[in-house]
C-alpha positions in Angstrom: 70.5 -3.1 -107.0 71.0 -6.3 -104.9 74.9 -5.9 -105.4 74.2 -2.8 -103.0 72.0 -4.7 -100.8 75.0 -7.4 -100.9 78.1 -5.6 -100.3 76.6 -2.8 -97.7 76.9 -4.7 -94.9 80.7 -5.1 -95.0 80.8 -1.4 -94.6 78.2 -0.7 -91.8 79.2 -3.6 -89.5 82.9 -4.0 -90.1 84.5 -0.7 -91.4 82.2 2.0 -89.4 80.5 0.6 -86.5 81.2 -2.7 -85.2 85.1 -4.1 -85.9 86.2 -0.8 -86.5 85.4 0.6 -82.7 86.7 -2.7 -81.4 89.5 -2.3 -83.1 90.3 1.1 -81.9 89.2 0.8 -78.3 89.1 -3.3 -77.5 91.9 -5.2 -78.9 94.7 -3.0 -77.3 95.2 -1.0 -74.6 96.2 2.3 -76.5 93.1 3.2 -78.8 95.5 6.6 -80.2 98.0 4.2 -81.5 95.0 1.8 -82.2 93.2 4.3 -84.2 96.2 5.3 -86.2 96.9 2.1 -87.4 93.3 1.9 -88.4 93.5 5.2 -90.0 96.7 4.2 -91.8 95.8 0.6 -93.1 92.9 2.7 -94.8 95.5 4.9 -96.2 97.2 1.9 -97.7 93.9 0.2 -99.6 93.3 4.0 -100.7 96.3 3.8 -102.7 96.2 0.7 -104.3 92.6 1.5 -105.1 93.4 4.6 -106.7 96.1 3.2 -108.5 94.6 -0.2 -109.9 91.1 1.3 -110.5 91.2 2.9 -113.7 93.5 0.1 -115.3 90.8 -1.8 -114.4 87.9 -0.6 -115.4 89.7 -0.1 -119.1 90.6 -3.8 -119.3 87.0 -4.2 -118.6 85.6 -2.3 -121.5 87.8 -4.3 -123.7 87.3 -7.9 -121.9 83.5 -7.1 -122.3 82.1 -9.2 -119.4 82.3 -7.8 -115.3 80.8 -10.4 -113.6 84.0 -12.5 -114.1 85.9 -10.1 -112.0 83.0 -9.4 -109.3 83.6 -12.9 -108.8 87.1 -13.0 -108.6 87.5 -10.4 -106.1 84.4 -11.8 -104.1 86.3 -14.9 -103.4 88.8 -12.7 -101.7 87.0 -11.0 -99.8 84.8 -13.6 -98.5 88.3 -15.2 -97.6 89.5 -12.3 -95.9 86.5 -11.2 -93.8 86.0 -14.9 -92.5 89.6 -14.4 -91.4 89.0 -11.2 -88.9 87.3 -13.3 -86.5 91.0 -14.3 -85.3 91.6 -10.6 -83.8 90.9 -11.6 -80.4 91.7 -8.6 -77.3 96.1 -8.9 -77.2 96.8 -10.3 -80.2 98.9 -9.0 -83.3 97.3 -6.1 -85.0 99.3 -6.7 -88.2 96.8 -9.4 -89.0 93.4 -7.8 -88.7 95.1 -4.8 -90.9 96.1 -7.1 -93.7 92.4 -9.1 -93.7 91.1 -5.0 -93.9 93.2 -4.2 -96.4 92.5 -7.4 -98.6 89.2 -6.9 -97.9 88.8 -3.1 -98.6 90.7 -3.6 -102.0 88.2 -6.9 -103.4 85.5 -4.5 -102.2 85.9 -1.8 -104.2 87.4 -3.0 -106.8 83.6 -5.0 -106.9 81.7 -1.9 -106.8 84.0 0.0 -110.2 82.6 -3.1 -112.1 79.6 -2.9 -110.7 79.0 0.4 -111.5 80.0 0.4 -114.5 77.2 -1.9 -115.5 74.4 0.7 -114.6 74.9 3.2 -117.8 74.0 -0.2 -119.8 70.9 -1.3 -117.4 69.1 2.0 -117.0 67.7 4.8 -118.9 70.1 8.1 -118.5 66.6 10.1 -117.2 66.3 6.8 -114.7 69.7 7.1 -113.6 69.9 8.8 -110.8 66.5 7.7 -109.1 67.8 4.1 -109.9 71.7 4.9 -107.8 69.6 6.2 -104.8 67.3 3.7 -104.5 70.4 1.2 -104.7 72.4 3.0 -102.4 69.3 3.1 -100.2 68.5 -0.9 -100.4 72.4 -1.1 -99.3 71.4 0.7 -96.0 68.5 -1.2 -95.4 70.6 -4.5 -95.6 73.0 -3.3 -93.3 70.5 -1.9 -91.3 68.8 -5.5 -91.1 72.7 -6.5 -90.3 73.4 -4.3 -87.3 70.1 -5.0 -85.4 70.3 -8.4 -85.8 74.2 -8.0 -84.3 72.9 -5.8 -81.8 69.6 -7.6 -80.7 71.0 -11.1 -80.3 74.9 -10.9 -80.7 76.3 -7.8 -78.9 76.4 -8.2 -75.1 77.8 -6.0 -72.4 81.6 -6.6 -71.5 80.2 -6.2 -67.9 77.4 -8.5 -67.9 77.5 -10.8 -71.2 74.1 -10.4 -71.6 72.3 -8.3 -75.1 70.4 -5.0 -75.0 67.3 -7.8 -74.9 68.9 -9.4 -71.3 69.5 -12.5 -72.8 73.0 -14.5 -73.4 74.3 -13.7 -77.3 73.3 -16.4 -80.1 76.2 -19.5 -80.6 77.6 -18.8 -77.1 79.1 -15.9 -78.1 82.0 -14.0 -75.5 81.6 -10.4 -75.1 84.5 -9.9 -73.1 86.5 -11.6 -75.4 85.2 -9.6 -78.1 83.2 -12.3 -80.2 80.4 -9.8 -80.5 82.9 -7.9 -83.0 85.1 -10.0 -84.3 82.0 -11.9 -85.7 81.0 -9.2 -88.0 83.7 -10.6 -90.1 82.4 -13.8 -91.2 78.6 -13.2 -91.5 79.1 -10.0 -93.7 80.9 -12.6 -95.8 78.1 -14.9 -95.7 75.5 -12.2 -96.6 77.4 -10.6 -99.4 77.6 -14.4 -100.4 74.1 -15.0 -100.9 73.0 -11.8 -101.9 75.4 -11.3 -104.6 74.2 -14.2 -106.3 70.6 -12.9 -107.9 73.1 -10.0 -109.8 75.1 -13.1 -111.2 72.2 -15.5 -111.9 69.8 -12.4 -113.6 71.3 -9.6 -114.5 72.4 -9.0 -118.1 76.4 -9.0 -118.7 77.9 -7.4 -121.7 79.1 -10.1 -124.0 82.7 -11.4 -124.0 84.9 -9.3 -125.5 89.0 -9.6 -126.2 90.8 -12.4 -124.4 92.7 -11.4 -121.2 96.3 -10.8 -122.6 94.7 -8.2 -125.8 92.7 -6.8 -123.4 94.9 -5.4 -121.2 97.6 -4.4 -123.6 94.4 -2.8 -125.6 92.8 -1.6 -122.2 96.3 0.0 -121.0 96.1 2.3 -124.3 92.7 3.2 -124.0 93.4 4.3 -120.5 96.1 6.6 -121.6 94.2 8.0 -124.3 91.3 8.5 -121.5 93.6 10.4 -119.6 95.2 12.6 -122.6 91.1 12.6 -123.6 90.1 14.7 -120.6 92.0 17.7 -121.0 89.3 18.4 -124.1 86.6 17.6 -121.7 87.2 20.0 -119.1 83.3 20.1 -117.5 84.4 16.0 -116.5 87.7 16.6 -115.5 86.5 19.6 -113.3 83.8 17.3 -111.8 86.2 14.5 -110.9 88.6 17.0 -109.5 86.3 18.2 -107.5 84.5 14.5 -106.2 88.3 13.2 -105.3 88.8 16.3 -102.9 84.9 15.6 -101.2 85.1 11.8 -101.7 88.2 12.1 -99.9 86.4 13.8 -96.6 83.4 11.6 -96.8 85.4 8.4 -97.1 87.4 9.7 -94.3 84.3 10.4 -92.0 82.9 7.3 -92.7 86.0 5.7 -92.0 86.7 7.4 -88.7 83.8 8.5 -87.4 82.7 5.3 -85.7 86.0 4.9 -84.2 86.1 8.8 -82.9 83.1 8.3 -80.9 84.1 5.0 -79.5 87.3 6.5 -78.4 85.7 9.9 -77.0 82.9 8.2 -74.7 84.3 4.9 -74.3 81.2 3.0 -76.4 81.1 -0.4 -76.5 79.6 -2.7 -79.2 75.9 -2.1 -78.3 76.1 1.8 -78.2 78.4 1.8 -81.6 75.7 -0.4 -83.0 72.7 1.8 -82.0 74.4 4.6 -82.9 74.7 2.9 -86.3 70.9 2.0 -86.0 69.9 5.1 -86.0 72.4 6.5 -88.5 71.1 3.7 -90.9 67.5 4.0 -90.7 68.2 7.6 -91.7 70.2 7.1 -94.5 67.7 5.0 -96.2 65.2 7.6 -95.9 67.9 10.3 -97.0 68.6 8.3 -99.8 65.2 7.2 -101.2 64.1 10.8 -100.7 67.2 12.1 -102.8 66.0 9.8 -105.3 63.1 12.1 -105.9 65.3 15.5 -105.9 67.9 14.0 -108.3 65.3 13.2 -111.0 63.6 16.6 -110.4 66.7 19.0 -109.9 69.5 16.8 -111.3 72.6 15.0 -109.7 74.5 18.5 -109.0 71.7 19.9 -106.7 71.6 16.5 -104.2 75.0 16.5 -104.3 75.5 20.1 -103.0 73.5 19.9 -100.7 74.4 17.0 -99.3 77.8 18.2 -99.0 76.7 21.4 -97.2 75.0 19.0 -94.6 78.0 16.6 -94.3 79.9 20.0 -93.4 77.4 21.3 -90.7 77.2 17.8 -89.3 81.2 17.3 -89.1 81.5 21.0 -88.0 79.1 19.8 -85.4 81.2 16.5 -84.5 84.7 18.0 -83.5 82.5 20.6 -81.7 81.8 17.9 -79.4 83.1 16.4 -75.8 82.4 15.8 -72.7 80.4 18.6 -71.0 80.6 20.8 -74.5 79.3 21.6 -78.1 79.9 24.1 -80.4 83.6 24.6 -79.6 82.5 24.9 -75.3 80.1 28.0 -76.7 77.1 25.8 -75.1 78.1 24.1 -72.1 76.4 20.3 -71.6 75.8 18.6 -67.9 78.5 15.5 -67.4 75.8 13.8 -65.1 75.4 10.2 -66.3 71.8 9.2 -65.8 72.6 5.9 -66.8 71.6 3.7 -69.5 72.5 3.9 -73.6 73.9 7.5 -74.2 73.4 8.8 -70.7 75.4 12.2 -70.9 74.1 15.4 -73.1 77.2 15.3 -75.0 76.5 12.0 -76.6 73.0 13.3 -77.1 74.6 15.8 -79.4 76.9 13.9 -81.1 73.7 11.6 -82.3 72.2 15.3 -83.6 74.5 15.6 -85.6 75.3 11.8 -86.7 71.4 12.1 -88.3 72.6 14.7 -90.1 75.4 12.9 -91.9 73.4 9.8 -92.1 70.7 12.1 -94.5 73.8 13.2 -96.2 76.2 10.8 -96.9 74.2 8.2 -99.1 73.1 10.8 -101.4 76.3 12.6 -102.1 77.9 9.3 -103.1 74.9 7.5 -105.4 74.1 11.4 -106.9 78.0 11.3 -108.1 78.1 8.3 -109.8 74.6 9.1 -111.5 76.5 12.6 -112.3 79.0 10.6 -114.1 76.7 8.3 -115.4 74.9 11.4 -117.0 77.9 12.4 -118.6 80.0 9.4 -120.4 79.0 6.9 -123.5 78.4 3.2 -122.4 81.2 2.4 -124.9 83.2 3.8 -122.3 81.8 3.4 -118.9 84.1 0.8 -117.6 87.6 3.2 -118.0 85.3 6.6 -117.0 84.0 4.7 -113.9 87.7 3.2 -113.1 88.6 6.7 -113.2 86.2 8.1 -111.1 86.9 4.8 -108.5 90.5 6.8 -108.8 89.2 10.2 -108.3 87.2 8.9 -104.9 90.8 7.1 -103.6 93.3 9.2 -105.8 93.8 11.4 -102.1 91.5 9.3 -100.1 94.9 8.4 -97.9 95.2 12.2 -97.8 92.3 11.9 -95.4 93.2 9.2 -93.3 97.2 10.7 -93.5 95.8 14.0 -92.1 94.0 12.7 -89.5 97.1 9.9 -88.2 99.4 13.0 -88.7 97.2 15.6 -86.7 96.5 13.2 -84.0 99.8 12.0 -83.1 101.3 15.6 -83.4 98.8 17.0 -80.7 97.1 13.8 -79.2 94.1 15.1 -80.0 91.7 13.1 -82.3 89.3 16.3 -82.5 92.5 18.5 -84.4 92.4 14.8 -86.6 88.9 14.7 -87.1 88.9 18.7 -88.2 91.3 18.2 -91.1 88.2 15.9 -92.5 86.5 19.8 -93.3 89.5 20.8 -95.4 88.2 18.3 -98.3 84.1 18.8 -97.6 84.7 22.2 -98.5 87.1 22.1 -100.9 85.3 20.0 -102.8 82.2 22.0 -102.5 83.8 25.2 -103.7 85.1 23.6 -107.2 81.9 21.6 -107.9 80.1 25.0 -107.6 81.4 26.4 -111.0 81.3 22.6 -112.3 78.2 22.3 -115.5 75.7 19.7 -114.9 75.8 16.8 -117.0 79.6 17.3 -117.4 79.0 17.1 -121.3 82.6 16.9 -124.0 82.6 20.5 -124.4 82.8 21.6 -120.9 79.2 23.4 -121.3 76.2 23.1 -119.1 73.7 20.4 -121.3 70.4 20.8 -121.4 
């Protein structure tokens, strides 16, 4: 669970609402060209996650031990993140997109090993409380993250000074975008400390086949994996159906941070309430999904989570200045000043609590749905798989959007491609049996 508190931060800070907004609307002067090449260096780490994943994750159940790896990729991204603090306002954005990329990659490549240790730590009935209250732990940490960033560290372009009227810890320069760059080296510090208690106490599986047999062994198992599936029809169905949602979740996660910073213009401190807020309820969306998914099962938070993250997107490209619902409900433009002056901003923080008691759950209620449904002689290859079934499309996403948006110039036409793969998704899981068992029945 303290791999989740670990890792988190790297996603809420850097990916969704700190670097990721400065990136789009601070270090150049076009944030549509900006946001594209955000969109499309997610599109790259997609692919070579969806790719690598699964061969992965079989090596693994034939090497035997994970933490070996976790530490491998660790070290690079550690390395890379320190590195983003370099993408000051004008220079190169080639640099920050290969630190992101680097850093994406090590970072989920982590979590497939990771995960894939949780069928042989916890009870199958345990399961699915045990993912949420993870997940949940993750928000909390990069909920701890973000208000430390936006108490002490994030000042005002305008005035230097934080949200608490004082001048930013270390002498930081908001103009010149320290604030954001700095995201990049303490998430590397936090996810170095707090990844050590899962190293120093939690059990590995023992050491298995040396590196060469194991990938030449781990290679074959993956291809009989794949051939395997066809005669499991209820898993294949259920991965099917979590790479077209994972793909629109990953994908509002990805952009949403950066759309909202683009459409009003918000600067590190709004971005990192905004974040605040979305954080504080996803920790109570998740530890209260922990509850449903041991009571109704996996499938049940899952669909309904979906059906939220659909509302709330619905609700998101809705949005602008003076409008909602599509300019159905008309909003006042007066600014009254302040932190999310204008009604329209109000609205868009509506429906960003809705995806913040969504998205947690959908995500930790799918990998305890897997979890539910696979031996743990064969977690590592199942769980590389479903890494591959989350990023097998996931540029699909991000492609739609770039594509969409430089077609029309219009982020919201981007952004509304995102509903394509929410529902999609929704539709196939629907019919899907719950635990995906070998025979494609619905297990009791």
């Amino acid at each position: 669970m303290f791999f989740d508190w670990a890792a988190q931060p790297f996603f809420t800070v850097v990916t969704t609402f700190i670097f990721g907004p400065y990136f789009v609307s601070r270090l150049t002067t076009d944030p549509v060209a900006a946001q594209t090449a955000w969109s499309n260096m997610g599109t790259i780490a997609s692919i070579i996650v969806a790719i690598l994943s699964p061969v992965l994750g079989s090596i693994a159940d034939r090497s035997g031990s994970r933490k070996p790896w976790i530490g491998f990729f660790a070290t690079i991204k550690i390395a890379s993140l320190t590195m983003l603090w370099f993408a000051a306002p004008g220079s190169p954005l080639v640099y920050p997109v290969i630190f992101m990329i680097l850093a994406s990659i090590a970072a989920e490549f982590s979590i497939v090993f990771n995960d894939s240790m949780m069928p042989r730590l916890v009870s199958t009935e345990n399961v699915g409380k045990i993912s949420n209250i993870a997940w949940g732990l993750g928000y909390l940490g990069g909920m701890i993250v973000l208000i430390f960033l936006v108490l002490f560290l994030a000042g005002s372009p305008e005035t230097g000074l934080t949200i608490l009227g004082t001048k930013p810890l270390f002498g930081l320069d908001a103009a010149a975008g320290e604030d954001a760059r700095i995201t990049g080296p303490i998430s590397a510090v936090w996810y170095f400390i707090f990844i050590l208690p899962m190293f120093f106490f939690t059990p590995d599986a023992t050491k298995g086949e040396a590196l060469g047999t194991a990938v030449r062994h781990g290679l074959a198992d993956l291809k009989a994996t794949l051939v395997e599936l066809r005669g499991r029809p209820a898993i294949l169905r259920f991965l099917v159906a979590r790479m077209i949602y994972q793909d629109g979740v990953n994908g509002l996660l990805f952009l949403g941070g950066a759309f909202a910073a683009g459409m009003f213009g918000w600067a590190t401190m709004e971005i990192g309430i905004y974040g605040i807020i979305l954080n504080i309820v996803a920790i109570g969306g998740c530890w209260g999904a922990s509850a449903v998914d041991r009571k109704f099962g996996s499938k049940a938070t899952v669909l309904s989570s979906l059906i939220c993250l659909t509302v709330a997107t619905a609700g998101i490209i809705s949005t602008g200045p003076g409008y909602t619902l599509f300019g159905l409900v008309h909003l006042s433009m007066v600014d009254n000043g302040g932190i999310f002056a204008t009604a329209a901003e109000k609205a868009y923080i509506l429906y960003g609590v809705l995806i913040g008691l969504a998205f947690g759950p959908v995500q930790a209620s799918s990998r305890s749905y897997l979890a539910r449904s696979i031996r743990l002689d064969e977690a590592g290859r199942y769980f590389g798989i479903y890494a591959l079934s989350g990023r097998a499309t996931s540029f699909m996403a991000t492609a739609s959007f770039s594509l969409v948006a430089y077609l029309t110039g219009s982020a919201h036409l981007g952004m509304a491609t995102l509903l394509v793969f929410l529902c999609g998704g929704l539709a196939i899981l629907i019919g899907t049996p719950y635990p995906a068992g070998s025979t494609g029945r619905t297990e009791t």
